[in-house]
N, C-alpha and C positions, 0 to 999 in steps of 0.2 A: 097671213095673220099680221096685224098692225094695232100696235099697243097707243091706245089715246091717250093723251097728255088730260089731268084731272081738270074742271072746268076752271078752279081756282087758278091754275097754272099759265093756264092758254095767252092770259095775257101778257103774260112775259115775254113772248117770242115778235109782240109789237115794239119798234125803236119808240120813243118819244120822241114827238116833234115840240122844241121849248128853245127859250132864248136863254142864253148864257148873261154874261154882265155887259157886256160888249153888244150884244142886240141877235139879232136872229145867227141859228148854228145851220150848216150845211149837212146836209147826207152824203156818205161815200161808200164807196166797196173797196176793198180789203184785200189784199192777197195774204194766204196763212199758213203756216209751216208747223211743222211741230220738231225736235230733238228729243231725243233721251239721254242716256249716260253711257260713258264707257266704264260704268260698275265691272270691277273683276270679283269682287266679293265683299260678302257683308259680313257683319259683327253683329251679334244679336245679344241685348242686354242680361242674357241670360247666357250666353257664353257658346252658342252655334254658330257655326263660321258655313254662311252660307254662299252656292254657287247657281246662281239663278240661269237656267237655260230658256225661259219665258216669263215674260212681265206686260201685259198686254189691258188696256183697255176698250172697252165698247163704249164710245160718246155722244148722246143725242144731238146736244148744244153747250154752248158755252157763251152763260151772258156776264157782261159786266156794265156796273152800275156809278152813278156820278159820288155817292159818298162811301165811304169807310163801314164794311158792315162789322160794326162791332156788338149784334142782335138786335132787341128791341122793337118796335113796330114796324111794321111794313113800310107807314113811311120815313123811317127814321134810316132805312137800309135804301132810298134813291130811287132813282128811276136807269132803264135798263137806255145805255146810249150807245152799244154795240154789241154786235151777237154773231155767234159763228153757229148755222144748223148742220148739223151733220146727216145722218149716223156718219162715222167715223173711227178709224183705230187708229190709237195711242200706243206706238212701241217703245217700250220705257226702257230697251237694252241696244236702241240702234241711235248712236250717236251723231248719224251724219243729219244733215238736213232732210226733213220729208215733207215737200209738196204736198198740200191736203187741197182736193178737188169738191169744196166746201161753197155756198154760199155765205158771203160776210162782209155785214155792211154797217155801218155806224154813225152818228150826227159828231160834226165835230167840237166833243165837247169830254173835256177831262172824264178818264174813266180810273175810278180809284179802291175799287173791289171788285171779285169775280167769284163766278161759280157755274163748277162743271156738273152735268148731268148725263148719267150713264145711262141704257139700253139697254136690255139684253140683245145680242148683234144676231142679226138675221142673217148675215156673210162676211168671210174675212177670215181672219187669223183666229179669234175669238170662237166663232161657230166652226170654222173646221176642228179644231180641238176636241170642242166640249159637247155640238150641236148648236142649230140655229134657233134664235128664240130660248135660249136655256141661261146664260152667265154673262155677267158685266164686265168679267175681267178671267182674266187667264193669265194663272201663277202657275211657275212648275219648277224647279230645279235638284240639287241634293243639300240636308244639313249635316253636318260631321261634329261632331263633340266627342273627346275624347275617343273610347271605342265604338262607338254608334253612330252609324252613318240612317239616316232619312231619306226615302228620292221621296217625291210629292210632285205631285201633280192634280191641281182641280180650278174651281174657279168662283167668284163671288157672285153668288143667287142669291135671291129674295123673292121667292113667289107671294102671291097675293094670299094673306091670311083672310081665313073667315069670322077674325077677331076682329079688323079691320074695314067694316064694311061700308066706309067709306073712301080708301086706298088712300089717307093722308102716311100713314107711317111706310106703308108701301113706294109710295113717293117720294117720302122725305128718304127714306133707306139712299133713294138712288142719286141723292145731290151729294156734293164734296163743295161745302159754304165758305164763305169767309178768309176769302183766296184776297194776297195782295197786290197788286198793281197800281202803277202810276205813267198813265201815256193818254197825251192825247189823239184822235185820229184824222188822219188826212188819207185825200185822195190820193192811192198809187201806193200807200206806205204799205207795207209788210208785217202782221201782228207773226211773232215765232211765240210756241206753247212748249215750253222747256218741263220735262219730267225725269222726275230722281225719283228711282227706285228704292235706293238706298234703308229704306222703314218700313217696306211694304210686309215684310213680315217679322219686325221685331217683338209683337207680341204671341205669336204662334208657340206652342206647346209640342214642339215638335215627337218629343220621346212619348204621349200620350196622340198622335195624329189619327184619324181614324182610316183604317184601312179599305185602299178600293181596288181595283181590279188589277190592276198594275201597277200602283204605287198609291202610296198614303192619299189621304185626299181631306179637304175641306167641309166634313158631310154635318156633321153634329151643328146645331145653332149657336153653341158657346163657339167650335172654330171659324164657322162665317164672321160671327163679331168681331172675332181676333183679324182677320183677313184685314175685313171692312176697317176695323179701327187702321191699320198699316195704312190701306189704301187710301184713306179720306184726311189721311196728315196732310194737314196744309203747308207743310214745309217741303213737301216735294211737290208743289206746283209753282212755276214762277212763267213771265211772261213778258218779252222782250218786245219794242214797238221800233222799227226802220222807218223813218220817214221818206 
């Protein structure tokens, strides 16, 4: 089973070929790593001190574009001048370097917003968890407040609605927009995809979590939101460029 990208979408996964101010830009490929944190625990604005035992990602691609997306029209958000395809996992609790066996190539030409696109993973850390084809991310750890401890475990879905019957919010569900970056690309250089956990569940409800089989889980739409909302903080994505 393989999930198509919407036809509006398709073309994002083309680089532009275009001249810079200087005259024609080059194509290059890419070597790309990713990090996470060595989070020991979080603080949650509601007063849960939590201990994440998984923080995981499922990542289609990851494109970045030549202007600043601060919304607006499509073409006000640039054109896409490097792209990493995945699928791919994002482990947001292993702080050493990870080699990602990715294609990724780029014009070189200043890239100054980004934006990740999730999958449900068909293998990996993600699917063995949850199942293959079922979740974009896998969260699990314990919360403790006071005398209530929480363990959870589950992961961020979004099936296809039949309110949706043209898979735009479907779609949009699975982007995390408006990502910062400043790096131009060259041949040989190194893009690193730096991820903080840190918020991933600041807004979860933990003492109301809905119960699953072995521990609390993610099930209801209102705690997917809360998931989603953590997950798609654009302050825990940043993005480092080696020449």
């Amino acid at each position: 089973m393989t999930r198509a990208l919407p036809l509006w979408a398709a073309g994002l996964a083309l680089l532009a070929a275009c001249a810079d101010d200087a005259g024609s830009v080059r194509r290059v490929q890419l070597r790309v790593s990713a990090r996470g944190s060595e989070l020991q625990e979080i603080q949650t604005p509601s007063g849960w001190r939590v201990t994440l035992a998984a923080a995981e990602l499922s990542v289609a691609a990851v494109y970045f574009r030549n202007a600043k997306n601060d919304g607006g029209t499509a073409d006000a958000q640039g054109r896409v001048v490097a792209q990493v395809l995945g699928p791919f996992t994002l482990d947001a609790l292993d702080p050493e370097s990870q080699p990602l066996q990715v294609e990724a190539s780029a014009v070189s030409e200043r890239a100054l917003s980004a934006e990740i696109w999730l999958t449900e993973a068909q293998a990996g850390p993600v699917a063995d968890a949850l199942g293959p084809f079922t979740a974009l991310a896998h969260v699990a750890g314990v919360a403790r407040r006071g005398d209530s401890s929480v363990a959870f475990d589950g992961g961020l879905q979004f099936p296809e609605s039949s309110g949706d019957p043209a898979g735009y919010q479907t779609w949009s569900n699975r982007r995390i927009r408006r990502l910062a970056c400043d790096f131009v690309p060259n041949a040989g250089g190194e893009l690193q995809i730096r991820v903080d956990p840190s918020h991933f569940v600041d807004a979860v409800t933990f003492d109301t979590l809905s119960e699953g089989d072995d521990a609390h889980s993610f099930i209801s739409a209102a705690e997917q939101l809360q998931l989603r909302n953590g997950v798609a903080l654009t302050a825990a994505y940043t993005f480092d460029f080696a020449p």
